[in-house]
C-alpha positions as CSV (number, residue, x, y, z in Angstrom):
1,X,-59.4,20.0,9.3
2,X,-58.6,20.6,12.6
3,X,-62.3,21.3,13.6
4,X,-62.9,18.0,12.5
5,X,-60.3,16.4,14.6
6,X,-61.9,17.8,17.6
7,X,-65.4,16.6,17.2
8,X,-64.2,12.8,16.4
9,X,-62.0,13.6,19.7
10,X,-65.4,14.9,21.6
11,X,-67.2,12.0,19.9
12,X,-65.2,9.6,21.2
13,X,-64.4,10.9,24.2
14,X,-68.1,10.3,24.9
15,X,-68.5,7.4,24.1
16,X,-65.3,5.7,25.8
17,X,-67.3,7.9,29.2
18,X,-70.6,5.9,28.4
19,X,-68.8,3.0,28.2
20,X,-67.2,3.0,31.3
21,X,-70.3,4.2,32.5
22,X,-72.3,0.8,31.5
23,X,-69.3,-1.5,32.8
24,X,-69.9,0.2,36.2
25,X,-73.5,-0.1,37.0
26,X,-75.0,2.2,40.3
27,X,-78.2,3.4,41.2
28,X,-78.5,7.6,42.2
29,X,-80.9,8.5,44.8
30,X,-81.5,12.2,45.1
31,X,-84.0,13.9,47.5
32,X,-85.4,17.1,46.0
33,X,-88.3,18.9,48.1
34,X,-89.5,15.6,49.9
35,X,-89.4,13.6,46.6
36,X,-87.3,10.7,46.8
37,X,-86.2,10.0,42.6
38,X,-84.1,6.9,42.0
39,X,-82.8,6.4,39.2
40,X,-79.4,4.3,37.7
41,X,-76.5,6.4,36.7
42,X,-76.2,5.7,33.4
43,X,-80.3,6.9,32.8
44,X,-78.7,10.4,35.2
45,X,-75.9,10.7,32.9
46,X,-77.8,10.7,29.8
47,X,-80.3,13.4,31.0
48,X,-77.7,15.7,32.0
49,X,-75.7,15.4,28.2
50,X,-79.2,15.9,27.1
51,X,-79.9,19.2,29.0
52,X,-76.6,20.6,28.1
53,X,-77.2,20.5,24.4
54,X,-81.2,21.5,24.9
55,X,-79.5,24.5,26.5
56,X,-76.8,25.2,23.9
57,X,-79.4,24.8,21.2
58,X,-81.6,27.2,22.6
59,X,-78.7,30.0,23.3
60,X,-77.8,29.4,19.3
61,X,-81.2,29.9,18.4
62,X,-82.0,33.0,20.3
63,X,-79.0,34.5,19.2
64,X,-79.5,33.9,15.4
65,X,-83.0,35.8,15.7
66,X,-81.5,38.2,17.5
67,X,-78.5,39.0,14.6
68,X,-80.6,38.0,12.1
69,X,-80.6,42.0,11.0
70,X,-76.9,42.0,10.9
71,X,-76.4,39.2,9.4
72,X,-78.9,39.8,6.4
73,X,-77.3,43.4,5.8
74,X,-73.4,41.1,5.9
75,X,-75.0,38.8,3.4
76,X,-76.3,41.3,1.0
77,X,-72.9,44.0,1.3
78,X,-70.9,40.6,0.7
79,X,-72.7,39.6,-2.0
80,X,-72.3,43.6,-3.6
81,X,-68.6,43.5,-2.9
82,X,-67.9,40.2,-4.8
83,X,-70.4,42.0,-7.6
84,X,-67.3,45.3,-7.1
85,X,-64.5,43.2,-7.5
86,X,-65.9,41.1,-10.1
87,X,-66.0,44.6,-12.2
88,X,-62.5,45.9,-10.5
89,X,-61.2,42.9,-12.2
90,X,-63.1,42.8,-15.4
91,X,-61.7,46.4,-15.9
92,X,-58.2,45.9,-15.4
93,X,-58.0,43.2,-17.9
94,X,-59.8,45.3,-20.5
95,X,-57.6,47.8,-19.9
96,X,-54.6,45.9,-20.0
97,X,-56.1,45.0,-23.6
98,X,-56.8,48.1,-24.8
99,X,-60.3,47.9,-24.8
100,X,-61.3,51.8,-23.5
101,X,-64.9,51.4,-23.4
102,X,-65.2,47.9,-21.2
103,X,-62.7,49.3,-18.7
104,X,-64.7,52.6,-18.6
105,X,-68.2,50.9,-18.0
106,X,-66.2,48.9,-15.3
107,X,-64.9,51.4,-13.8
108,X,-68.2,53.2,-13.4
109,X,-69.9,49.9,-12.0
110,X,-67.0,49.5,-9.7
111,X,-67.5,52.9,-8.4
112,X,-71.1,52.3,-7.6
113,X,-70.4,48.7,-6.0
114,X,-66.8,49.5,-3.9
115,X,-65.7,53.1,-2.2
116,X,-62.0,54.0,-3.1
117,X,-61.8,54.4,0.2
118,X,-62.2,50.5,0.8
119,X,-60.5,49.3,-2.4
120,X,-56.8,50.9,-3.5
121,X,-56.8,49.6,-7.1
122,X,-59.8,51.5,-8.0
123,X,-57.5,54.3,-8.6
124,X,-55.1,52.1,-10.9
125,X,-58.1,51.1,-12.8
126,X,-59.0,54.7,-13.1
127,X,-55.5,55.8,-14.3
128,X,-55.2,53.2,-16.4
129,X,-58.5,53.6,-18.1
130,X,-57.3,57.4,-18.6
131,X,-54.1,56.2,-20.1
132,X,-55.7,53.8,-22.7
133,X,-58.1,56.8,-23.4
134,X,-55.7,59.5,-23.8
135,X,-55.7,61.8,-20.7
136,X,-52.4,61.5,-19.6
137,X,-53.2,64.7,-17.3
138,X,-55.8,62.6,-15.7
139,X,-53.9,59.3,-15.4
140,X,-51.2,61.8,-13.6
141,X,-53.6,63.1,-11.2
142,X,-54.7,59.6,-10.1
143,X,-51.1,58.6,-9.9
144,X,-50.1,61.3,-7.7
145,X,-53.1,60.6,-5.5
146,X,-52.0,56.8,-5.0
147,X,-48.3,57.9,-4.4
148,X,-49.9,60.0,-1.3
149,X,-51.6,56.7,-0.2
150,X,-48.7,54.1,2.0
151,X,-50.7,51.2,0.4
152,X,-50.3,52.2,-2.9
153,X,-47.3,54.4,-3.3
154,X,-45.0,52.4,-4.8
155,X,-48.3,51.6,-7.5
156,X,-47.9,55.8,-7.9
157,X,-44.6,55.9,-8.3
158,X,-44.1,53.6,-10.7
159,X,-46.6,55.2,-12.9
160,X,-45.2,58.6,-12.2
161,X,-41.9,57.6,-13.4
162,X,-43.2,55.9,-16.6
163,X,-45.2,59.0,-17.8
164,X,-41.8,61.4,-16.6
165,X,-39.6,58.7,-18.9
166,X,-42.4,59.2,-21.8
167,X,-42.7,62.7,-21.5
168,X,-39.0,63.0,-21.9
169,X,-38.6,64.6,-18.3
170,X,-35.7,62.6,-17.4
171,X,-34.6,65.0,-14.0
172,X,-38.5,64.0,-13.0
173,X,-38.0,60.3,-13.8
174,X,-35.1,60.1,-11.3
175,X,-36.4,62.3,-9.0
176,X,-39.6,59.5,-8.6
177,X,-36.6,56.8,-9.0
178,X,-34.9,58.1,-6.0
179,X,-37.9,58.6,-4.0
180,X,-39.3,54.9,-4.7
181,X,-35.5,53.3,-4.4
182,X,-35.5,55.4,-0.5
183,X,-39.0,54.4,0.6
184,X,-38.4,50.8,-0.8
185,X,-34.8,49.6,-1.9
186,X,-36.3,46.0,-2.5
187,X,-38.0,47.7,-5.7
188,X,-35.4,46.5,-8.8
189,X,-36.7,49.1,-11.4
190,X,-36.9,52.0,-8.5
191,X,-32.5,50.7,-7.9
192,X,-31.9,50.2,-11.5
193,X,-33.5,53.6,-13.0
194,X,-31.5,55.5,-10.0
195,X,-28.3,53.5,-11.0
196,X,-28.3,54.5,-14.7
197,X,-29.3,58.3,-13.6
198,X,-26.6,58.4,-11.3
199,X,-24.5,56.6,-14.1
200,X,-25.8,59.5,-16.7
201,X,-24.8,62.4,-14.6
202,X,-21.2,60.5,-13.8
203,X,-21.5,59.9,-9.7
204,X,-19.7,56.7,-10.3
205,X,-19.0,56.8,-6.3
206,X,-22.6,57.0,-5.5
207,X,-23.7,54.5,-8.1
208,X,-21.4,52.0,-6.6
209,X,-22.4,52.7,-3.5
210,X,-26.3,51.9,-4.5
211,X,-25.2,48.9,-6.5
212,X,-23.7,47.3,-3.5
213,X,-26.9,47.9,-1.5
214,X,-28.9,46.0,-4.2
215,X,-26.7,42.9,-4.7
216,X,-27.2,42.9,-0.8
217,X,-30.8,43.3,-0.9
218,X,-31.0,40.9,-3.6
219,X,-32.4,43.2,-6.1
220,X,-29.6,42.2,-8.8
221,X,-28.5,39.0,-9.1
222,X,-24.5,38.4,-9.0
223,X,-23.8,37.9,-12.1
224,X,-25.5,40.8,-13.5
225,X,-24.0,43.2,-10.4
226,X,-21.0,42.1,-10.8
227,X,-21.2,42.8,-14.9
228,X,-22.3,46.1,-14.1
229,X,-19.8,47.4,-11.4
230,X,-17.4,46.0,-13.5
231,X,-18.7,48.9,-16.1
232,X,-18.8,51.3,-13.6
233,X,-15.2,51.1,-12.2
234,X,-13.9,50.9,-16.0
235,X,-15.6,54.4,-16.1
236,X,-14.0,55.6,-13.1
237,X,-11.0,54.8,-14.4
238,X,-11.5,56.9,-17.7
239,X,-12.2,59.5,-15.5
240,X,-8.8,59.2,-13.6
241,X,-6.8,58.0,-16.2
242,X,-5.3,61.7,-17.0
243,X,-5.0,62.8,-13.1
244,X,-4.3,60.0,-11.4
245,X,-2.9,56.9,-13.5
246,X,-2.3,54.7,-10.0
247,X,-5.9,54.9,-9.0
248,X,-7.1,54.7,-12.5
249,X,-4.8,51.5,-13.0
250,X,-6.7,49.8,-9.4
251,X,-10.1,50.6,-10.7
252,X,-9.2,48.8,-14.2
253,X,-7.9,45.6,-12.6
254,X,-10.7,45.5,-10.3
255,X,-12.8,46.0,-13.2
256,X,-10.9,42.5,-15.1
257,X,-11.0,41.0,-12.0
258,X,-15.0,41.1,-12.0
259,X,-15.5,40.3,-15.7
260,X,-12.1,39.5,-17.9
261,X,-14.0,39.6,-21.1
262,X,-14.5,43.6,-20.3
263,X,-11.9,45.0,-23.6
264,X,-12.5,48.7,-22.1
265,X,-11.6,47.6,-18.7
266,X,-8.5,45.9,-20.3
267,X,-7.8,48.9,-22.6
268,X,-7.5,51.1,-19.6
269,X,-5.4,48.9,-17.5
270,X,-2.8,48.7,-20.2
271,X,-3.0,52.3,-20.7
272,X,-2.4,53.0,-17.0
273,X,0.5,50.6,-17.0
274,X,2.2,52.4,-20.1
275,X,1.9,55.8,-18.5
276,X,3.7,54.2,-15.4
277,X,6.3,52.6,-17.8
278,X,4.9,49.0,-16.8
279,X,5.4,47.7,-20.4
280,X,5.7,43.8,-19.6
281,X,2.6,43.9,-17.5
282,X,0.6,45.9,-19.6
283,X,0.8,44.1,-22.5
284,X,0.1,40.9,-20.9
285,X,-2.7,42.0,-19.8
286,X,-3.9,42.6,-23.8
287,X,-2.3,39.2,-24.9
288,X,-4.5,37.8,-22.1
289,X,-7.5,40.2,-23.6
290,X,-6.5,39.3,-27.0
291,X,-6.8,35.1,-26.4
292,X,-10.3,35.6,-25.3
293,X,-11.7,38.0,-28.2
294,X,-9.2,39.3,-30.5
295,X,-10.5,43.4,-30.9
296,X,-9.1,45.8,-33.3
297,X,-8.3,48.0,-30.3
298,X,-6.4,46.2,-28.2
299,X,-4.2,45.1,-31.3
300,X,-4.1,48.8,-31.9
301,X,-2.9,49.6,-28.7
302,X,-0.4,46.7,-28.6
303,X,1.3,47.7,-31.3
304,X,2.3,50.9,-30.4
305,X,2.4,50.4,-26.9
306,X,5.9,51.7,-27.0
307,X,6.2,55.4,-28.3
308,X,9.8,55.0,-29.2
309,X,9.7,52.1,-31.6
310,X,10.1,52.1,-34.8
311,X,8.0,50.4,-37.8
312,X,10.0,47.4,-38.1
313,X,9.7,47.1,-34.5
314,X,5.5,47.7,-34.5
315,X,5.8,45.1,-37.7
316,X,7.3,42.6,-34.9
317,X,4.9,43.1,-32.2
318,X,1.7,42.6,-34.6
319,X,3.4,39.5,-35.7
320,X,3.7,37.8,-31.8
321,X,0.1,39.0,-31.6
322,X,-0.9,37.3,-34.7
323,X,1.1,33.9,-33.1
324,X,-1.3,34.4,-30.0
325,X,-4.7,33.8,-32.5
326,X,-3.4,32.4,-35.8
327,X,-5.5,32.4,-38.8
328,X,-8.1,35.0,-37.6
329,X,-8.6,37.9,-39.5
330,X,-8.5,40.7,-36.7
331,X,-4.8,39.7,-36.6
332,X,-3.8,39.4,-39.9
333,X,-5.1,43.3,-40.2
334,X,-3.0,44.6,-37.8
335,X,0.1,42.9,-39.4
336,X,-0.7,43.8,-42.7
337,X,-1.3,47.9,-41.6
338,X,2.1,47.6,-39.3
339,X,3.6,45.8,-42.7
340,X,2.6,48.8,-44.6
341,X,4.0,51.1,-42.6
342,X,7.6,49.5,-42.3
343,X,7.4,49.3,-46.3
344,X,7.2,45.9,-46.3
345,X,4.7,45.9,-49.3
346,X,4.8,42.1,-50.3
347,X,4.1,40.9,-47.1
348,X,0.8,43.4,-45.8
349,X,-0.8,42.4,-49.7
350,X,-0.2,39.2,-48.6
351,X,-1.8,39.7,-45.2
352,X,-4.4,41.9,-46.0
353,X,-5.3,39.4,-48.6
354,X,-5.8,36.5,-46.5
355,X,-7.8,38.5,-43.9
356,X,-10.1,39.5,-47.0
357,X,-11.0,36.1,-47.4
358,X,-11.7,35.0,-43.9
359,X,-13.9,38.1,-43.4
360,X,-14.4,41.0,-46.4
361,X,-15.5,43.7,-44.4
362,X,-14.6,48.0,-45.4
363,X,-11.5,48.5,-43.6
364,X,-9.6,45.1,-45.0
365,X,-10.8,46.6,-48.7
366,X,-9.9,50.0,-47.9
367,X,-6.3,49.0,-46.4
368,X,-5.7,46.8,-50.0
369,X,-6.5,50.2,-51.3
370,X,-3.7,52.0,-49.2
371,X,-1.4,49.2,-50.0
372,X,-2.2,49.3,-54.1
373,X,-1.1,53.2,-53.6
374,X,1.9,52.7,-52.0
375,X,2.9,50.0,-54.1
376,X,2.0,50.3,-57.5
377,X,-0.3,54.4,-57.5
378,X,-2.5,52.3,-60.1
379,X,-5.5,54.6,-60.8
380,X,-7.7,51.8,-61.8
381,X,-6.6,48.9,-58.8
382,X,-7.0,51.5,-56.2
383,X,-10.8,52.4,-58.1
384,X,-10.9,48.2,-57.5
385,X,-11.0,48.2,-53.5
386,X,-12.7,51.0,-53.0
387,X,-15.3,49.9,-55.3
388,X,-15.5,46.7,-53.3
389,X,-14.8,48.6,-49.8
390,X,-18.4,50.6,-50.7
391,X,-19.9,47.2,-51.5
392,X,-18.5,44.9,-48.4
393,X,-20.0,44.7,-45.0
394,X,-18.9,47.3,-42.4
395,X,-17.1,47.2,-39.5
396,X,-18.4,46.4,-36.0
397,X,-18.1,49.4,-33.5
398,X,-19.4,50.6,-30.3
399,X,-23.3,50.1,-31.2
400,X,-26.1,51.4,-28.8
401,X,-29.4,52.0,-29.2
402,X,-28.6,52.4,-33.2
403,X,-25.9,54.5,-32.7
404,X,-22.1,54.1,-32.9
405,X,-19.4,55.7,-31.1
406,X,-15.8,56.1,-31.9
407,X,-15.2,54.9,-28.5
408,X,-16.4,52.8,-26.0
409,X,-18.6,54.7,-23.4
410,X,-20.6,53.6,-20.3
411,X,-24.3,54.8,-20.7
412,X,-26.0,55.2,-23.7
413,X,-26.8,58.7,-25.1
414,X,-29.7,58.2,-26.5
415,X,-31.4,56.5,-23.2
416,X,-29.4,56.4,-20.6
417,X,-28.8,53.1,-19.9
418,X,-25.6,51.4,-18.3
419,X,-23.2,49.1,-20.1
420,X,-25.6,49.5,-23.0
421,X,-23.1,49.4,-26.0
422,X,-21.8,46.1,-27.6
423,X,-19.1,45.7,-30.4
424,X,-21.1,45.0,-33.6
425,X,-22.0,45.7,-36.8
426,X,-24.2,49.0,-37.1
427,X,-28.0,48.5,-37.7
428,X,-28.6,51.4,-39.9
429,X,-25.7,50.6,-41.8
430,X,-26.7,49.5,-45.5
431,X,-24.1,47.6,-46.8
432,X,-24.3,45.6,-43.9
433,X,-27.2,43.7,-45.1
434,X,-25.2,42.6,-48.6
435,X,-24.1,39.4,-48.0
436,X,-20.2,38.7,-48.7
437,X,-18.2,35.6,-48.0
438,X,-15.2,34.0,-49.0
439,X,-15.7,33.4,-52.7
440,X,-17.1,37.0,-53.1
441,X,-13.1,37.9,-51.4
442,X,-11.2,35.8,-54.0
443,X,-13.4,36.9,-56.6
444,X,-12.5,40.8,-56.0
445,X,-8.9,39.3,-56.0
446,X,-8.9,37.4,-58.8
447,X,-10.5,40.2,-61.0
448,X,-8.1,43.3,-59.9
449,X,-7.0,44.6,-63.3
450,X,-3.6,44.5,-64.6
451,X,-1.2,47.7,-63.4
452,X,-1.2,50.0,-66.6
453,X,2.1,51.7,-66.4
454,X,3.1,54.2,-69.0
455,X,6.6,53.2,-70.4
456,X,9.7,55.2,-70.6
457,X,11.7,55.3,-73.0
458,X,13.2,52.1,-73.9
459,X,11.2,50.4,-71.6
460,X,8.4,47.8,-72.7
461,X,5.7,46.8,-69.7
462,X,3.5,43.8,-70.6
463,X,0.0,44.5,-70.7
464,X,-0.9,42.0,-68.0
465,X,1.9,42.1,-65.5
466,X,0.7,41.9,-62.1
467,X,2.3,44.2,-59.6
468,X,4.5,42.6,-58.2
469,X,6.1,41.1,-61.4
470,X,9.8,41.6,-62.4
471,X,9.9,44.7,-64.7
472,X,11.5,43.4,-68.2
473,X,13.4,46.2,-69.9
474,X,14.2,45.7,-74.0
475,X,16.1,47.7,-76.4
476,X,13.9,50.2,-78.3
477,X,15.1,49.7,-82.4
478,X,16.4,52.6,-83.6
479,X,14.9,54.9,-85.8
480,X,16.5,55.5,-88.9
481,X,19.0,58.1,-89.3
482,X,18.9,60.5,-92.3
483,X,22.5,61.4,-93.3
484,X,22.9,64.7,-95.3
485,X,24.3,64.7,-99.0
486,X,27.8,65.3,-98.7
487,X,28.8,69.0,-98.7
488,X,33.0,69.5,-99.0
489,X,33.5,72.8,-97.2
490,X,36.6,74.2,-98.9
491,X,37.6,75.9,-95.8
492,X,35.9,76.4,-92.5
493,X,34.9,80.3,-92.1
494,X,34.0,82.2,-89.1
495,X,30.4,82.9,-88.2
496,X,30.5,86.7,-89.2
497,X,31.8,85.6,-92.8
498,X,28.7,83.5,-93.3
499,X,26.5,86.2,-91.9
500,X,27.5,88.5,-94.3
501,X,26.8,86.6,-97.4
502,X,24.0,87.2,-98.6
503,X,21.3,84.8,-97.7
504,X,21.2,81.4,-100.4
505,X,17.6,80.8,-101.5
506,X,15.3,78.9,-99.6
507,X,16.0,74.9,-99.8
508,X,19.5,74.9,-101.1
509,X,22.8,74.7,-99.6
510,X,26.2,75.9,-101.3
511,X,28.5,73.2,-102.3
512,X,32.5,73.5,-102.6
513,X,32.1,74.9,-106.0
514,X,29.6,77.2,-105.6
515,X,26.4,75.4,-106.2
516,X,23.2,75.3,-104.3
517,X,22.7,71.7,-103.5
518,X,19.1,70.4,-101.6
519,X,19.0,70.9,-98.2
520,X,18.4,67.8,-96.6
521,X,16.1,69.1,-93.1
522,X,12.9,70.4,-94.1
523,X,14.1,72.0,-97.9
524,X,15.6,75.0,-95.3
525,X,19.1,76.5,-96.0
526,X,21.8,75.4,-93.1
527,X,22.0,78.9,-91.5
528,X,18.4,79.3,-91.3
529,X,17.5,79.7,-87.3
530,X,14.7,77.6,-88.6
531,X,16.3,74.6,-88.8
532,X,15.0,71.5,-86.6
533,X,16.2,68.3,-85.3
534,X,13.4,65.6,-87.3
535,X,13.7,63.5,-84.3
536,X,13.1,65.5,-81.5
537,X,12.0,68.6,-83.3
538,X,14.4,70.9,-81.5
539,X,16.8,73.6,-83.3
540,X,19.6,72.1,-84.3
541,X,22.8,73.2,-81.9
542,X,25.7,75.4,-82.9
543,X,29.1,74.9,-81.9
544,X,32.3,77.5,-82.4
545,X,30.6,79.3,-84.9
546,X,29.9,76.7,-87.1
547,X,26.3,75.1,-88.0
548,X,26.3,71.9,-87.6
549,X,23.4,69.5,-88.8
């Protein structure tokens, strides 16, 4: 463009010059060797343009045949380096697709058409083709060649580190981490992969440090940086929570400060506060936790966030929580577990109950269980919730990479990756993929069978008295009584005098006057040791030597 703009600026230029020129007319006399010429200036002006450009034509010409060599061999070496790259590029995209045979005839042509020495990427084409194909030795050798080269080291880097991390070599990985996060900082998977080793082996100080110099260098972006120091002080604080609760406690609120919806960070605040005795500010910091996303831990934690209370006063505390997020299941839990344990039976059934029917997950089934025990020890209601416990969803925990973890941890065991675990459902779980809702809750309600209590004597339990029915007690009817035939004793005589009379025969009884009469328990005779009660079917008891039936 701006080559053109000069030659309409020499174009006209020349002819504003010819113009003036003709407006001016003048003859030019010039003496040359005795020969007067004579001619006007505008025929001496035009000869002189016309020389000029015979001349420059003539210096263009006679260099063109002169480079003509050159400029044959350019052509042809141009024409065999589009021909290179025209392959180079054919091959990577076959071997980003797989296709091992098209990236290894490309390679070959490429070879033949570019030097490596000229073109880089002929090694990545190379190691990729090798990766495609199998020879991961190969592919390695290529890579460590290109991390030798300064054009191309970050290239070998990055490949090292991918075949350390599939290898399982993680000490390698971050060693080629490190290497490509010092030689370029700008690279975000060289600062990341060094920030989660560094997180892995627990230099929380030095993975700070490196996540600073990334949000600088605008590697991270804020949000995420600030998400994952957040992570990364709440893990310092763990650390420091036993040694030093003061610096623990700073880390935690700097933590909150960066991302409030952090529960960890907001655990570890409170629990720094408690071991200070801060009670009021620790547990506002959970109610403040708890009005964002109510969590089974903080409740947990509120509720015995005093050691010396006692279970009414844990009963009170889970009840102001459950003000803070009414009607939320999380909440009702917590009351119902704290009702349980100050005895108030009615009132965590009740609980427990409701929070079955706004979510009817293991632990709500399983604490109706604990309550049934406590409250009735029915055999067959307690079979009920556990029964639906096995059959309900479970619980959300600290889930990473498909595994759970009692607690909440910064880096994933299984790969190593910061802030990796989230509070939800387990994956592998199988019950969590049975879908339960409401009616499926006041189903399992409705059909919990009736308590079947044995009853006591004198004691009748209808057969479908729930448990928390009023116990009706009625009078047993009598059994009845089988009175003796009457026996007149002419005079009462000591136990020795009846022992040494001989022995009546069996089944009768002496009368007053001598005669054997029927006896009436079991056809014995009275001073049989044989003789039983017919109700209870004990012996029959003696008193001051004297049998008495």
């Amino acid at each position: 463009m701006i080559r053109i703009l000069l030659f309409i600026l020499i174009v006209l230029g020349l002819g504003l010059g010819f113009a003036w020129l003709a407006d001016r007319p003048g003859e030019l006399s010039l003496v040359w060797q005795g020969q007067l010429v004579e001619m006007s200036l505008m025929r001496a002006a035009s000869l002189l343009i016309s020389l000029i450009a015979a001349v420059l034509i003539a210096v263009w010409l006679v260099r063109t045949i002169w480079l003509s060599p050159h400029t044959v061999t350019r052509y042809f070496r141009a024409r065999k380096r589009d021909r290179g790259y025209q392959a180079l590029s054919t091959g990577l995209i076959a071997a980003g697709a797989g296709d091992a045979n098209l990236a290894r005839k490309m390679t070959a042509r490429t070879r033949g058409l570019i030097s490596a020495d000229q073109e880089p990427l002929i090694h990545l084409l190379e190691a990729q083709t090798a990766l495609i194909e199998g020879k991961y030795d190969d592919a390695r050798r290529k890579f460590e060649l290109m991390a030798d080269d300064p054009e191309t080291r970050e290239l070998g880097l990055r490949g090292l580190y991918l075949e350390a991390k599939r290898l399982g070599a993680h000490e390698a990985a971050r060693q080629y981490a490190e290497r490509a996060a010092e030689k370029a900082p700008h690279l975000p998977w060289a600062a990341l992969a060094t920030l989660d080793s560094q997180s892995q082996a627990g230099q929380w100080d030095d993975a700070l440090r490196l996540l600073d110099q990334s949000r600088a260098a605008h590697v991270v972006d804020r949000k995420e940086a600030d998400r994952k120091k957040a992570v990364l002080l709440t893990a310092r604080a763990m650390t420091k929570l036993e040694g030093d609760a003061k610096a623990a406690r700073d880390d935690a609120l700097a933590a909150l400060k960066l991302d409030e919806h952090l529960v960890p960070a907001a655990l570890m605040a409170a629990k720094a506060l408690f071991r200070e005795d801060n009670l009021r500010k620790g547990t506002s910091i959970l109610e403040k936790s708890w009005k964002h996303e109510p969590h089974p831990e903080v409740a947990r934690l509120y509720v015995r966030a005093r050691g010396g209370d006692t279970a009414v006063d844990r009963l009170k505390r889970a009840r102001k929580l459950e003000a803070l997020r009414p009607n939320n299941a999380v909440a009702m839990a917590a009351v119902a577990e704290a009702a349980l344990e100050a005895r108030e039976l009615l009132l965590a059934r009740t609980k427990a109950e409701a929070a079955a029917r706004l979510d009817p997950t293991e632990s709500v089934f399983l604490l109706l269980a604990d309550i049934e025990e406590a409250d009735t020890g029915d055999e067959g209601r307690i079979r009920h919730w556990m029964a639906q416990a096995l059959r309900s969803p479970r619980d959300p925990a600290w889930t990473a990479d498909g595994v759970t973890s009692p607690t909440w941890l910064p880096v994933s065991p299984v790969s190593g990756r910061l802030d990796a675990f989230e509070w939800k459902a387990s994956p592998h779980a199988l019950s969590a993929t049975v879908d339960h809702d409401q009616s499926d809750a006041d189903e399992a309600i409705r059909s919990l069978p009736p308590v079947a209590v044995e009853p006591h004597a004198h004691e009748v339990v209808p057969a479908t008295r729930r448990a928390d029915a009023p116990v009706i007690l009625e009078a047993e009817p009598e059994e009845p009584r089988v009175e003796p035939s009457p026996i007149k004793v002419a005079e009462r005589k000591p136990v020795e005098a009846v022992a040494d009379k001989p022995a009546p025969k069996k089944g009768k009884a002496e009368a007053a006057n001598g005669e054997q009469v029927p006896d009436p328990f079991f056809g014995r005779p009275p001073d049989d040791p044989g003789v039983r009660d017919p109700t209870s079917g004990e012996q029959a008891p003696e008193k001051a030597g004297f049998r008495l039936f």
